[in-house]
C-alpha positions as CSV (number, residue, x, y, z in Angstrom):
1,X,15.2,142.5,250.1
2,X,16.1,143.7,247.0
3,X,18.7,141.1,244.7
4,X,20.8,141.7,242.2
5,X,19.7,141.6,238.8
6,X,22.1,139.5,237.3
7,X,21.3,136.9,239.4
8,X,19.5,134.5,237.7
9,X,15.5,133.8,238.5
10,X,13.0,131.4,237.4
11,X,10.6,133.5,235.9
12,X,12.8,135.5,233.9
13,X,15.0,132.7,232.8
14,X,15.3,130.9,229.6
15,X,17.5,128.0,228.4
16,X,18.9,127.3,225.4
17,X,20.6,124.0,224.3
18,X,23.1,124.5,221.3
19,X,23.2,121.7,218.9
20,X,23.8,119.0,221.3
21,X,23.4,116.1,218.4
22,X,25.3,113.4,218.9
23,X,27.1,113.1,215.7
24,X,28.7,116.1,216.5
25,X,29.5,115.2,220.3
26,X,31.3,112.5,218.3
27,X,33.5,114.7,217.3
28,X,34.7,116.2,220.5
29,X,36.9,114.6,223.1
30,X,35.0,112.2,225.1
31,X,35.5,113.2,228.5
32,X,34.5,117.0,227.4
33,X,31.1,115.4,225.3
34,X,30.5,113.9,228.5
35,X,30.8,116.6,230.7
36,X,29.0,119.0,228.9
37,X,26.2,116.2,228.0
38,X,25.4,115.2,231.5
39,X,25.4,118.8,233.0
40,X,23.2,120.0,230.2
41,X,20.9,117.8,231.1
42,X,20.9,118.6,234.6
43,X,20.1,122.1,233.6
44,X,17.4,120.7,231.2
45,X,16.3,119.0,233.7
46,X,16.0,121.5,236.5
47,X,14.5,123.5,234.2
48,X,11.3,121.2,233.3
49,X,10.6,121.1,237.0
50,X,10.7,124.8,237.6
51,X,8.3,125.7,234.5
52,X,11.8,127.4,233.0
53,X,11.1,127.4,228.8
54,X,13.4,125.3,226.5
55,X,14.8,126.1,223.4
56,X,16.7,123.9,221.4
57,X,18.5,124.2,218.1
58,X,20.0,121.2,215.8
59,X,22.6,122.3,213.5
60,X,21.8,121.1,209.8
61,X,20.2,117.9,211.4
62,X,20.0,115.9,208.0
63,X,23.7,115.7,207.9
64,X,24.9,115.7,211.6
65,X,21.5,114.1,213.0
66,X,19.0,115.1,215.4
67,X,19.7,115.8,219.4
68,X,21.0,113.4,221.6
69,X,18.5,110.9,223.0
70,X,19.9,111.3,226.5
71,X,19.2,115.0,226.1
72,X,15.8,114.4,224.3
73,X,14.6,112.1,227.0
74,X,15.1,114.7,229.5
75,X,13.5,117.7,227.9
76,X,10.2,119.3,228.9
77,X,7.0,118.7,226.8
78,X,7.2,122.6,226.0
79,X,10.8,122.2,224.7
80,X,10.4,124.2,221.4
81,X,13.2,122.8,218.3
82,X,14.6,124.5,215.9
83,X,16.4,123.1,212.8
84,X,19.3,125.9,211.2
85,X,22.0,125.7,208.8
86,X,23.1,129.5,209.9
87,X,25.3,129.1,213.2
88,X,23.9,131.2,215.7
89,X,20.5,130.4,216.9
90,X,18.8,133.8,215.9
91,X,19.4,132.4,212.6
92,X,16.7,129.6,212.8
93,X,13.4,130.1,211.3
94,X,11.1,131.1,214.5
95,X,13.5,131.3,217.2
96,X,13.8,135.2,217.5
97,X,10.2,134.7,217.7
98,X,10.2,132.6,220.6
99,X,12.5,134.5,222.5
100,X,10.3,137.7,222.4
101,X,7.2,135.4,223.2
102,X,8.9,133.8,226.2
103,X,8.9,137.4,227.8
104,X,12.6,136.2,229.3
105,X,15.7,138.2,229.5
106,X,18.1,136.2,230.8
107,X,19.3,133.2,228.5
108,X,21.6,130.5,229.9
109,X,23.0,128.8,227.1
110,X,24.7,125.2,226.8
111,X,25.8,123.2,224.0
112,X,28.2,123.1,221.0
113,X,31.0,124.8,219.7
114,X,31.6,127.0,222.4
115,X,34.1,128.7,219.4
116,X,31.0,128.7,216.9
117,X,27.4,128.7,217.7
118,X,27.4,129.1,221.3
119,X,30.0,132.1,220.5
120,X,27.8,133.8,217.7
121,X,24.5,133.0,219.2
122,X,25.8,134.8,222.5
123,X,27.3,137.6,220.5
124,X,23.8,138.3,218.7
125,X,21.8,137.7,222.0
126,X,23.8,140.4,223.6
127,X,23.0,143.0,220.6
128,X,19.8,142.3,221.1
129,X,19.5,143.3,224.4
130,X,19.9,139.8,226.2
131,X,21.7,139.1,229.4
132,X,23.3,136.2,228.6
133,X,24.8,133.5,230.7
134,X,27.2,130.3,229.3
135,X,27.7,127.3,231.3
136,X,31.4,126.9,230.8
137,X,31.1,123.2,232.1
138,X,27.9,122.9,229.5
139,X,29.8,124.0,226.8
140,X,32.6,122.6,224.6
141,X,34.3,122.3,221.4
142,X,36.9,120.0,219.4
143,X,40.1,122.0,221.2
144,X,40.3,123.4,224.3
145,X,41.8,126.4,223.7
146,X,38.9,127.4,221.2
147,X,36.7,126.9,224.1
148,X,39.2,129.1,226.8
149,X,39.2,131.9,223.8
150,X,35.2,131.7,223.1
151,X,34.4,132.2,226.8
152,X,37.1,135.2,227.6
153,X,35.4,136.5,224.0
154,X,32.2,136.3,225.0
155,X,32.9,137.3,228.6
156,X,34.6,140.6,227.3
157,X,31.5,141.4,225.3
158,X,29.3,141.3,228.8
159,X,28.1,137.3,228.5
160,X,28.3,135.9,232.2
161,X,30.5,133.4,232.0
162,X,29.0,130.4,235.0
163,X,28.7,127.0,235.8
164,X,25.7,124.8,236.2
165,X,25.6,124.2,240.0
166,X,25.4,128.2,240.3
167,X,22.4,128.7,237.8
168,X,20.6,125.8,240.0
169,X,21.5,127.5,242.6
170,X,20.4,131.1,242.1
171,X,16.9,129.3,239.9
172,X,16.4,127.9,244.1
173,X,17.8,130.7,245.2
174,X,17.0,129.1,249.1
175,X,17.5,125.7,250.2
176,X,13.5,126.6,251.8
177,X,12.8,126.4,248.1
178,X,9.9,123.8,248.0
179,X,12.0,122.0,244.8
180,X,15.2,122.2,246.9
181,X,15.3,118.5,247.9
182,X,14.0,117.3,244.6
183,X,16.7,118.9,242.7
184,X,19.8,118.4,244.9
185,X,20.5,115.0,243.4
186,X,21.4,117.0,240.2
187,X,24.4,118.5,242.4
188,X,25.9,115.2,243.2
């Protein structure tokens, strides 16, 4: 049977995780910091167990610190970081680089501002050929109609615009999938 191709698989799949530092969580409302913290992670996690690479960028981490220790604690040993004052992630030293290593098309990205780095890093994913997914429930920023406006931009520029229970879900893509019952509790 033949799938679509912009539904997501495992072995053409790559994450990234957009400045989720904590000082800057801080700075967004609580219940939104949360949200996107604990579903991140999910996706993080998920991720690790399905050999799915991690990328993760920290935005100018001498001033607003380094990732979140929740998110830390859950990342694979591969997880590649990447420190950048520029906002989008192609901007950091080596991460173009590990993109075209990974051999991955399809990047599912999660983190902060939706309105700034998610939004340009998106943007220059898609001009360079990407398909490109956001987690709108992995994503946030300071205001929430930043957020609404960054996902109908990026959406109207060809970015998927998803959640995380349907990324798990098309990564199993069948609840015969031998990690099915090991992930599930990630959907609760």
């Amino acid at each position: 049977m033949s799938t679509h191709p912009d539904l997501l698989s495992t072995d053409n799949s790559l994450l990234v995780v957009v400045d989720l530092q904590a000082k800057l969580s801080a700075a967004m409302p609580e219940p939104d910091a949360e949200l996107m913290t604990a579903n991140a992670g999910k996706l993080i996690e998920a991720a690790g167990r399905l050999n799915i690479p991690v990328l993760v960028t920290e935005q100018y981490p001498k001033g607003l610190g380094p990732t979140h220790a929740s998110v830390v604690e859950k990342l694979p040993e591969t997880a590649q970081v990447f420190e950048k004052t520029g906002f989008s992630c192609c901007a950091a030293n080596g991460f173009n680089q590990a993109l075209r290593d990974s051999q991955r098309q399809q990047i599912i990205l999660v983190g902060q501002e939706t309105h700034v780095c998610v939004l340009q890093t998106a943007l220059e994913l898609l001009h360079q050929g990407y398909q490109v997914h956001v987690a709108a429930d992995g994503v946030c920023s300071r205001k929430a109609e930043h957020k609404l406006y960054a996902l109908q931009r990026m959406q109207q520029h060809g970015a998927a615009i998803t959640n995380y229970e349907s990324v798990l879900f098309e990564w199993l893509r069948d609840a015969a999938h031998p990690d099915f019952k090991s992930l599930s509790s990630l959907l609760r």
